[in-house]
GUFIVO-683174 format. One record per residue (C-alpha): residue number from 0; x, y, z; residue in three letters. Coordinates in steps of 0.5 Angstrom, whole numbers, plus 500, padded with zeros to 3 digits. Layout:
REM GUFIVO-683174
+-----+-----+-----+-----+------+
| seq |   u |   v |   w | type |
+-----+-----+-----+-----+------+
| NUM |   X |   Y |   Z |  Ala |
...
+-----+-----+-----+-----+------+
//
This chain:
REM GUFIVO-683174
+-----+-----+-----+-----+------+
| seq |   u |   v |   w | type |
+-----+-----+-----+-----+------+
|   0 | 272 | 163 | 661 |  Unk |
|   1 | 278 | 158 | 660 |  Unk |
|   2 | 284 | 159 | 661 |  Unk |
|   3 | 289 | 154 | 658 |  Unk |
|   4 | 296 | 153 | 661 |  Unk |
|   5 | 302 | 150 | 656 |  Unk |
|   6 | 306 | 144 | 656 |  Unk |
|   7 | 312 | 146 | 659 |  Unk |
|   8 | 316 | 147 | 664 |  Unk |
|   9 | 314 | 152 | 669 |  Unk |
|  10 | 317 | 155 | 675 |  Unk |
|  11 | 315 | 156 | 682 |  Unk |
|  12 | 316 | 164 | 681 |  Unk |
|  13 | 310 | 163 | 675 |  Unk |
|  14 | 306 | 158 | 680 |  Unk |
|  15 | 305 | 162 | 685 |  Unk |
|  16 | 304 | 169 | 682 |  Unk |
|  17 | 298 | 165 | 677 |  Unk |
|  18 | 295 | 162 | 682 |  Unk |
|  19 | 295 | 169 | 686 |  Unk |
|  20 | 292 | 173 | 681 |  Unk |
|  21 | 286 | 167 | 679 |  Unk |
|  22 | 284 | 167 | 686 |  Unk |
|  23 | 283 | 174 | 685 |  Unk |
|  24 | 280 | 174 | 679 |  Unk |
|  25 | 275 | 168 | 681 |  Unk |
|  26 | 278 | 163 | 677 |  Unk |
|  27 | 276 | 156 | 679 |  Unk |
|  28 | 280 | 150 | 678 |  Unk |
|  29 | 275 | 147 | 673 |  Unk |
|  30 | 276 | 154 | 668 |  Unk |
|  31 | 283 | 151 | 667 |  Unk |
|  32 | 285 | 147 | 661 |  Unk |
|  33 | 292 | 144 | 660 |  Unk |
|  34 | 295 | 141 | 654 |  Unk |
|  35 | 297 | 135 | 657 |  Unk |
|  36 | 296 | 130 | 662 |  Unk |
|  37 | 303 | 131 | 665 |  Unk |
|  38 | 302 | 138 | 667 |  Unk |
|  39 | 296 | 137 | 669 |  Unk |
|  40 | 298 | 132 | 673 |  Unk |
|  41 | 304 | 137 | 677 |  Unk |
|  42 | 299 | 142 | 678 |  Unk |
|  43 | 294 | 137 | 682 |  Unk |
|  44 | 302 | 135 | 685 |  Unk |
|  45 | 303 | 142 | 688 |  Unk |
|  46 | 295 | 143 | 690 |  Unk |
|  47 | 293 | 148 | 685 |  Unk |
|  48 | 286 | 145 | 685 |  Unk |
|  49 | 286 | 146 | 693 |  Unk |
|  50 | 288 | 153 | 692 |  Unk |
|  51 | 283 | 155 | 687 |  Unk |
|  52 | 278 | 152 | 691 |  Unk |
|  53 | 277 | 145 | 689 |  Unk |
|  54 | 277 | 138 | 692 |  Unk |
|  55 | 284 | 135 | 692 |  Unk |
|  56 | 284 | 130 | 687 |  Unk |
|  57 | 292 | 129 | 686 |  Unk |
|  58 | 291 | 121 | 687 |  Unk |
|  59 | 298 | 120 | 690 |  Unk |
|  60 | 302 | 120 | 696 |  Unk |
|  61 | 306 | 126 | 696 |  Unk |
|  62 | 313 | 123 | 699 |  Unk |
|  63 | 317 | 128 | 697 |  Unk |
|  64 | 314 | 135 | 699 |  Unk |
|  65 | 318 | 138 | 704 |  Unk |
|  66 | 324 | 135 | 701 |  Unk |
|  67 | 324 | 136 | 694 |  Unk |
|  68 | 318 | 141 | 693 |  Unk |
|  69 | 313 | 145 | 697 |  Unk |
|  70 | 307 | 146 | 694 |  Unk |
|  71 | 302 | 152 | 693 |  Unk |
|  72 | 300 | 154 | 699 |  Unk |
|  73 | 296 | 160 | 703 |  Unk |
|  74 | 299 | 165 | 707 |  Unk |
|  75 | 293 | 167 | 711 |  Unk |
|  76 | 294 | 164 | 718 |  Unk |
|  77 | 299 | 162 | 723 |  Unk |
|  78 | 298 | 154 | 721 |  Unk |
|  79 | 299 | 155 | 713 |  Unk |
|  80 | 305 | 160 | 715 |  Unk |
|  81 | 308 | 154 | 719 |  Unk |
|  82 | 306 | 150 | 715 |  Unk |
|  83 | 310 | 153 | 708 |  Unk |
|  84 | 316 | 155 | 713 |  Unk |
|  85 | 317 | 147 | 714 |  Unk |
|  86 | 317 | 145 | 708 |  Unk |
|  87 | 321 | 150 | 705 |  Unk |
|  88 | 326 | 149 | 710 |  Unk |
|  89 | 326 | 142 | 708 |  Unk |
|  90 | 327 | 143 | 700 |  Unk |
|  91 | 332 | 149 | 702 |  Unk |
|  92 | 337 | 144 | 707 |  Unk |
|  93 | 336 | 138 | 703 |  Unk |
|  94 | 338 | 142 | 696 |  Unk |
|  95 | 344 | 144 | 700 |  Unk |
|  96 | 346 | 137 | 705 |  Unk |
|  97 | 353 | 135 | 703 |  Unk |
|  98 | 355 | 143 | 700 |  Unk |
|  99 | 359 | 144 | 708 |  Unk |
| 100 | 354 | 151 | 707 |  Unk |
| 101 | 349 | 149 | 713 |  Unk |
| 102 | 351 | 157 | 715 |  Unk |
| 103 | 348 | 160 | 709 |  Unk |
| 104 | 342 | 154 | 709 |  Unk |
| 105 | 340 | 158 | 715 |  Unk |
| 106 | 341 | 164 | 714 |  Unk |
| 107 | 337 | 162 | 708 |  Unk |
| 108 | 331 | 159 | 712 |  Unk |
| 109 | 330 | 164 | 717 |  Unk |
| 110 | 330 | 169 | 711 |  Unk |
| 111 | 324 | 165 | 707 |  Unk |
| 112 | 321 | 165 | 714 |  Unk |
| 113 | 321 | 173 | 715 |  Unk |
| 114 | 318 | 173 | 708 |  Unk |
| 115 | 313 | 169 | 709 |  Unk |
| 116 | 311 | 172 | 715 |  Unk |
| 117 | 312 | 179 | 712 |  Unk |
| 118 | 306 | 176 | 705 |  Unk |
| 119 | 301 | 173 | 712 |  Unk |
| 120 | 302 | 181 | 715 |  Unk |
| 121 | 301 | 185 | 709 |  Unk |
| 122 | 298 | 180 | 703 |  Unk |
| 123 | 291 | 180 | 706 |  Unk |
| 124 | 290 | 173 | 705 |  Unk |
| 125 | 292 | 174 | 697 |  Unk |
| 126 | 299 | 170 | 698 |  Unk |
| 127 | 302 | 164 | 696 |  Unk |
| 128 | 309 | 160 | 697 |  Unk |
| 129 | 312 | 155 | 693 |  Unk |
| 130 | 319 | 152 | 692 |  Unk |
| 131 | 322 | 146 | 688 |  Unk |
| 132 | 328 | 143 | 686 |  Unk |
| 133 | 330 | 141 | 679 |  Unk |
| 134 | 336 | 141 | 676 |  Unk |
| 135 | 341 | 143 | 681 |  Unk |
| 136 | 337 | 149 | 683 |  Unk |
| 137 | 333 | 151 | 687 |  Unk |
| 138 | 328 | 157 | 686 |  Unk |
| 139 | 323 | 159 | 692 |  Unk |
| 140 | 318 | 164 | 690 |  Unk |
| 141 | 312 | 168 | 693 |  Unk |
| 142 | 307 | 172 | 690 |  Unk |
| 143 | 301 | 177 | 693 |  Unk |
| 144 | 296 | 182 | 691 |  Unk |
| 145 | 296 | 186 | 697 |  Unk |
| 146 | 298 | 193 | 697 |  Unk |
| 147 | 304 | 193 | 694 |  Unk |
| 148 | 310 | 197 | 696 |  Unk |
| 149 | 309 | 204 | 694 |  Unk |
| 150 | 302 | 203 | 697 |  Unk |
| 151 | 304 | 200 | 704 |  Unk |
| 152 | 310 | 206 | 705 |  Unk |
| 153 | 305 | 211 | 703 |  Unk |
| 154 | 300 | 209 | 707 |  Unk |
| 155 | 305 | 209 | 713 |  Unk |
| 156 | 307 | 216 | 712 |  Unk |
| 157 | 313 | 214 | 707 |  Unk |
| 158 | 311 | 220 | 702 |  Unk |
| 159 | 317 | 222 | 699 |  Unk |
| 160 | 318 | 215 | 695 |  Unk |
| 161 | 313 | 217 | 689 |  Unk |
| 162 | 314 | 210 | 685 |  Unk |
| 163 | 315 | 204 | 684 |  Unk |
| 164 | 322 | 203 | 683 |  Unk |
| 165 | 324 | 207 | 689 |  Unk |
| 166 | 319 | 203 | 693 |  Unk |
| 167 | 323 | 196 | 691 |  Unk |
| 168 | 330 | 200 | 692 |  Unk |
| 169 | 328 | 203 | 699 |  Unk |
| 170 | 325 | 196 | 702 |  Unk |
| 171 | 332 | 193 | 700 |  Unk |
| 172 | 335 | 198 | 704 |  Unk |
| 173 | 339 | 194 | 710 |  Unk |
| 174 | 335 | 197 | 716 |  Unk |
| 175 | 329 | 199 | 713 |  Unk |
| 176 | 322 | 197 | 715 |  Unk |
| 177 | 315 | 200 | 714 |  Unk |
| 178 | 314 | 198 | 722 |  Unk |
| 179 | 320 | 203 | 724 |  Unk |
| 180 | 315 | 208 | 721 |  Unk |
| 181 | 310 | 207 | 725 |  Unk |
| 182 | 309 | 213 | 730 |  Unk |
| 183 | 306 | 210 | 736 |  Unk |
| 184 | 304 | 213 | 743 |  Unk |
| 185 | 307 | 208 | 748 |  Unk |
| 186 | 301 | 211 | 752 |  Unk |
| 187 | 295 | 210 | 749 |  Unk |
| 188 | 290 | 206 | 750 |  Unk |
| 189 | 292 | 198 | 748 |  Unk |
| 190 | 287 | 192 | 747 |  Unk |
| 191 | 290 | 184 | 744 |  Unk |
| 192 | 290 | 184 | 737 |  Unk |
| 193 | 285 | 179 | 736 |  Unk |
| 194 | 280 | 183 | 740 |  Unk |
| 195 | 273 | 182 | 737 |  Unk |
| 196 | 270 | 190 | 736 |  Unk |
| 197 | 272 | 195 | 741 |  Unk |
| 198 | 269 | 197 | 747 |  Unk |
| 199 | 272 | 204 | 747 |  Unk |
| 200 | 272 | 207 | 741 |  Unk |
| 201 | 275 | 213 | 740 |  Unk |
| 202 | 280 | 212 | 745 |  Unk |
| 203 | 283 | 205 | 744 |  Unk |
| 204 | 284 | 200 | 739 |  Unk |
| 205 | 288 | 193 | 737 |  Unk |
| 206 | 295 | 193 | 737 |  Unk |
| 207 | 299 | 190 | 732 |  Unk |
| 208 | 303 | 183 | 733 |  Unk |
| 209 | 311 | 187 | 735 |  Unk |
| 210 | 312 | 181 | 730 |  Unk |
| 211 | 310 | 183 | 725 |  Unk |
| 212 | 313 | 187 | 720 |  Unk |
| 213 | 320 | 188 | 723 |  Unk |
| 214 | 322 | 187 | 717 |  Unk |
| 215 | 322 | 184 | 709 |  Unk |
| 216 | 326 | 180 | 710 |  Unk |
| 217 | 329 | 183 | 704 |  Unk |
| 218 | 336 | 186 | 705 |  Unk |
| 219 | 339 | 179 | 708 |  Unk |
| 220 | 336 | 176 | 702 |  Unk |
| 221 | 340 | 181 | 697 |  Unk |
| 222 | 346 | 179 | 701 |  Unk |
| 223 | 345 | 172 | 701 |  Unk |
| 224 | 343 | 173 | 693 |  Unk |
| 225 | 350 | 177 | 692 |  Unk |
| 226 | 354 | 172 | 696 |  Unk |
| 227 | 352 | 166 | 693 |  Unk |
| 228 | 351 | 168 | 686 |  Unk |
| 229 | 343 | 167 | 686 |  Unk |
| 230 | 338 | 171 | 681 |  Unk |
| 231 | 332 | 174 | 684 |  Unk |
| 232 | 325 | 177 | 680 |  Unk |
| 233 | 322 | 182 | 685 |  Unk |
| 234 | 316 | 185 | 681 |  Unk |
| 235 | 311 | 191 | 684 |  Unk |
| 236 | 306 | 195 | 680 |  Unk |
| 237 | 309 | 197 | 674 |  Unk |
| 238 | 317 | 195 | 676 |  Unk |
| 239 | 321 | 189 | 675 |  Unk |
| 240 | 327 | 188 | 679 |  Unk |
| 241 | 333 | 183 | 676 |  Unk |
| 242 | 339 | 180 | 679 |  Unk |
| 243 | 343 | 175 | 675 |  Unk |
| 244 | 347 | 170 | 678 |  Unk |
| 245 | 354 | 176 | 677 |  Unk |
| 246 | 350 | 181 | 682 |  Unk |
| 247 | 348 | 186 | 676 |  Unk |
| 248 | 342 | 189 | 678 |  Unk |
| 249 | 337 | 191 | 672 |  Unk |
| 250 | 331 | 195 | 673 |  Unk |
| 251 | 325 | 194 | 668 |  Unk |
| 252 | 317 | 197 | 666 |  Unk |
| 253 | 313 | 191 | 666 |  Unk |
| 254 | 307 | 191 | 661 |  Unk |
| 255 | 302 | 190 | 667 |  Unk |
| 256 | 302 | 192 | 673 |  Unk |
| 257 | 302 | 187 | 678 |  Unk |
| 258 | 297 | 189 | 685 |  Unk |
| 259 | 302 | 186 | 690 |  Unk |
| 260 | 309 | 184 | 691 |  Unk |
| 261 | 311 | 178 | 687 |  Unk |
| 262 | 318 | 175 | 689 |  Unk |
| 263 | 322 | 169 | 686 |  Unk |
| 264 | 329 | 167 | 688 |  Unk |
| 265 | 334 | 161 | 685 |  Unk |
| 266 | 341 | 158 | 687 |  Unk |
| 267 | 344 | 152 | 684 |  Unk |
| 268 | 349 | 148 | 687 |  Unk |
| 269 | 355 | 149 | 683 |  Unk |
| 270 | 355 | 155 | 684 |  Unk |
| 271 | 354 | 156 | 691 |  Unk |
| 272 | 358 | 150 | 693 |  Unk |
| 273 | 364 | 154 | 689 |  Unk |
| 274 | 363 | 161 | 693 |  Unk |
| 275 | 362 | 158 | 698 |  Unk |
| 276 | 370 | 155 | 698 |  Unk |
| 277 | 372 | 162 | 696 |  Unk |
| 278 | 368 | 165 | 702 |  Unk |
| 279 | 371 | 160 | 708 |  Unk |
| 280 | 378 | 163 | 710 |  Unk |
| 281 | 384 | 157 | 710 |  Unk |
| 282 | 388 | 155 | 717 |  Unk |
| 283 | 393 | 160 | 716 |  Unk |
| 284 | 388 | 165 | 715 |  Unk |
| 285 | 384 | 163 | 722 |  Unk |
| 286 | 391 | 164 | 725 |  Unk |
| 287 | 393 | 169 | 723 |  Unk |
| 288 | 386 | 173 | 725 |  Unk |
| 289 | 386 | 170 | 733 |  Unk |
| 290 | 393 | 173 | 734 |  Unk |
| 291 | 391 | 179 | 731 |  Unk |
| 292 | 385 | 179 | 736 |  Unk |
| 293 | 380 | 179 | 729 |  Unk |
| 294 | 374 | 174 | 728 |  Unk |
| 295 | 374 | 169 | 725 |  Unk |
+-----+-----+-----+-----+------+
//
């Protein structure tokens, strides 16, 4: 079956959550009909034929990933997280150098790590990442077909969240995070997590990395969105969850469900250069705050 792609400009919230769910479905790389040579071209730039399966055919060097973009990749090891976390940061700090901002860009890069190595947890192999800079905004973007929110708190005991809408606003809460639910008995039986089989079944079993799913990541995230004037599109199952660049948050029902979480965040420059000067106290204002023993 072919599956035409248009040409317009598309950005990385639809790539990721694309190419998601065509590997899901099975798609190949061949199925995939474009109405022009120049999207074409983009989508073999961002590695698209590779993460659908194909040969890399992208006939360039690409001299601007991890700077100006980072392309499509598979969150499904510690190399591949690694590698999407490089070159995210890359794009991240280069879209900020020179805004006097180098704060917010970390807070920004350690939370992008936090959610890629929240989709390698919990996407089941299912999750892409991708960023890209373009005209003066800068907009990183993952999407997944694991469980799901609602799906992943009910299956570590969360039963009171009986939606997806609650399932989202929950795990935006600051301090939340499936890990805390999980009740475990500090006296069991333990074996490494990358035990092959279990030599003493009924009595142990593997424990999970004390790394993973500390946390989504997803509570500094709304707080750099709100501080910084970013937007935000957070979809699970039938919910969307919309934040415009003035803080508004708007829910909606998606015409389809989506079977994971798919996330897409942008900031552009201007904006955040200028609530980053509002945010940044003057000298008089650092005085007053070290004589009155406040922190600056």
């Amino acid at each position: 079956m072919t599956r035409g792609i248009g040409d317009h400009f598309y950005t990385p919230g639809f790539w990721t959550a694309f190419t998601a769910l065509a590997m899901k479905r099975g798609v190949r790389y061949a199925d995939l009909k474009f109405s022009s040579s120049a999207r074409q071209g983009y989508a073999e730039a961002i590695h698209l034929p590779v993460a659908l399966g194909a040969e890399d055919c992208y006939p360039y060097s690409r001299v601007n990933e991890g700077r100006n973009y980072s392309g499509l990749v598979l969150l499904e090891s510690a190399d591949s997280t690694d590698a999407a976390n490089s070159n995210v940061a890359g794009c991240v700090r280069n879209f900020l150098a020179g805004l006097g901002v180098d704060s917010f860009a970390q807070v920004l890069v350690e939370v992008i790590g936090d959610l890629h190595d929240n989709v390698w947890s919990h996407g089941k192999s299912t999750g892409f990442s991708m960023a890209q800079l373009f005209n003066n905004r800068c907009e990183f973007a993952l999407a997944d077909c694991g469980y799901g929110f609602l799906r992943e708190l009910q299956r570590v005991g969360l039963k009171e969240v009986m939606n997806h809408a609650d399932a989202i606003n929950w795990c935006i809460q600051k301090g939340n995070s499936s890990k805390r639910l999980k009740q475990e008995d500090p006296w069991e039986q333990r074996l490494p997590a990358d035990v092959m089989g279990n030599p003493m079944p009924g009595f142990a079993k593997a424990r999970e990395s004390d790394n993973h799913h500390m946390g989504l990541g997803l509570a500094k995230l709304m707080s750099a969105v709100d501080t910084y004037g970013g937007r935000l599109w957070l979809a699970t199952g039938d919910t969307l969850l919309h934040i415009d660049g003035n803080g508004n948050r708007m829910y909606s029902t998606l015409p389809t469900e989506w079977p994971g979480v798919a996330l897409a965040c942008r900031f552009h420059t201007a904006r955040v250069k200028k609530l980053a000067a509002a945010e940044a106290p003057d000298e008089v204002t650092d005085a007053l705050m070290q004589l009155l023993g406040g922190q600056q």
